[in-house]
C-alpha positions in Angstrom: 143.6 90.0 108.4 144.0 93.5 107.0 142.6 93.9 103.5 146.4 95.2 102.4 147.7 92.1 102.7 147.5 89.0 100.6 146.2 86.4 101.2 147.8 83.3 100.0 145.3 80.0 99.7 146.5 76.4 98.9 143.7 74.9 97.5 143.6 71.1 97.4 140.9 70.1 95.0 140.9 67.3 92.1 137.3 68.7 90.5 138.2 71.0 87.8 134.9 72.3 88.6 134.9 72.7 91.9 138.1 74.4 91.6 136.1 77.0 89.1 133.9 77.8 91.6 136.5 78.3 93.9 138.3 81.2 91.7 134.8 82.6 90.7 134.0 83.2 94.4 137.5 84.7 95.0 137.1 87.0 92.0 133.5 88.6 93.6 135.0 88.6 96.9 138.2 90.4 95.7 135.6 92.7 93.7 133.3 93.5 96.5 135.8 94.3 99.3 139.1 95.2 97.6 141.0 92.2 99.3 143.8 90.5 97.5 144.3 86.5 97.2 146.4 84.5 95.7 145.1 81.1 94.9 147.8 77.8 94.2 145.9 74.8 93.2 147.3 71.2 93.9 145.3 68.7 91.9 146.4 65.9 94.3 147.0 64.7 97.7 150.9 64.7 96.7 150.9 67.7 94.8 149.5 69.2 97.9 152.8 68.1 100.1 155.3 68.7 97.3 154.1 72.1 97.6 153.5 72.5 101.2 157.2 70.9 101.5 158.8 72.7 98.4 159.5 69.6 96.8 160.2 69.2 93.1 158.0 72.2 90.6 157.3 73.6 93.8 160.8 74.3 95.9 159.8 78.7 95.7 155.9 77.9 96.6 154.9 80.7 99.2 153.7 79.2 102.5 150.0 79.5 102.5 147.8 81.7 105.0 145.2 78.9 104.5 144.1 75.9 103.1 141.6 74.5 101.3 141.3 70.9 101.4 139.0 67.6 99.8 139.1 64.9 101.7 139.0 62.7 98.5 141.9 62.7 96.8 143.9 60.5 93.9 147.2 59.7 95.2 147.5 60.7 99.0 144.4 61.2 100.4 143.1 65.0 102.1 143.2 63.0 105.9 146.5 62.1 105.0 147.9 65.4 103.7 146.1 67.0 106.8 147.9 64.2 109.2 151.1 65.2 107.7 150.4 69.0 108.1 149.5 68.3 111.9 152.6 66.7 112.4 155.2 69.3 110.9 156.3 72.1 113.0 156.3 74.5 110.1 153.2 74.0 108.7 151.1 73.0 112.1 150.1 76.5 112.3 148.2 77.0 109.1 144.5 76.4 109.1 142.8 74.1 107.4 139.5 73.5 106.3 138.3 70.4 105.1 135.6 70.9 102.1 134.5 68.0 100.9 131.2 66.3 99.9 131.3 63.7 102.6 128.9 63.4 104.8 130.1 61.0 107.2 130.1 61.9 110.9 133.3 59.8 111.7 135.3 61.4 109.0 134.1 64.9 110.1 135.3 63.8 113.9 138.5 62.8 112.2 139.1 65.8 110.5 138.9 68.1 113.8 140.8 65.2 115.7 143.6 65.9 113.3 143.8 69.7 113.4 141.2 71.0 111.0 139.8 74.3 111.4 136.4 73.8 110.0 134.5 71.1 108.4 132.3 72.3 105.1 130.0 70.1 103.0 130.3 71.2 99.3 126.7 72.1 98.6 125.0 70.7 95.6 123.9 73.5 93.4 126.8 76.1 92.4 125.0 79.0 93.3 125.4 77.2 96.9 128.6 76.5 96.7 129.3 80.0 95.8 127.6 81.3 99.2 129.6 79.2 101.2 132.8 80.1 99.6 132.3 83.8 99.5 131.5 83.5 103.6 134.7 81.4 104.2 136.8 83.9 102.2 135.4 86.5 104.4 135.9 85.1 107.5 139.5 83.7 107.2 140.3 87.8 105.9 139.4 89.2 108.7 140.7 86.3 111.5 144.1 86.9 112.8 146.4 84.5 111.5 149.9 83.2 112.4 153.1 84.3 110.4 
């Protein structure tokens, strides 16, 4: 993806801090390369769809280029939301990675039966976390992605 363009991320995350780290590593990679994102946060596995579906607070939400999703969710959980992704002809297109701290093989084989484009433990110390953020930023910039 050309560094001109934004890049628009729908990340799905309940863990104020998680979601902290999140923006942190968007801020150095922004910093670093001169790309531009755009992060939307949905706090919830329904948030997520009101906003992927334009429902309600979120009828002018921008479709997103990617998205970032937990697995464990209040509400609806991230398999679900990803299930319902998978299943819409508008939305089927966008990736999205599943970052989550499960561990579980059959949920990881779930995941990728459903559509997801990666599979991502959240590692346990920040600095970690940060790593792996700043690589996946860099990665989806530079893949081609569908309008």
């Amino acid at each position: 993806m050309p560094s001109e363009r934004r890049m628009i991320i729908l990340v799905v995350e309940d863990e104020d801090l998680h979601y902290e780290l999140i923006e942190r590593s968007v801020k150095a990679v922004e910093k670093g390369t001169g790309a531009r994102y755009e992060l939307h946060r949905a706090a919830d596995g329904e948030e997520a769809l009101d906003f992927l579906f334009r429902r309600g607070k979120h009828a002018d939400a921008p479709r997103p280029n990617l998205i970032l999703l937990d697995l464990r969710l209040p509400k609806v959980s991230g398999m679900d939301v990803l299930k319902e992704i998978k299943e819409d002809e508008r939305l089927r297109k966008i990736p999205v990675v599943v970052l989550t701290v499960s561990t579980n093989e059959e949920e990881m084989v779930r995941a990728y039966d459903s559509g997801a484009a990666g599979f991502l433990n959240k590692p346990a110390t920040p600095e970690d976390f940060e790593r792996l953020l700043i690589t996946v930023w860099e990665y989806w910039r530079i893949a081609r992605l569908p309008e």
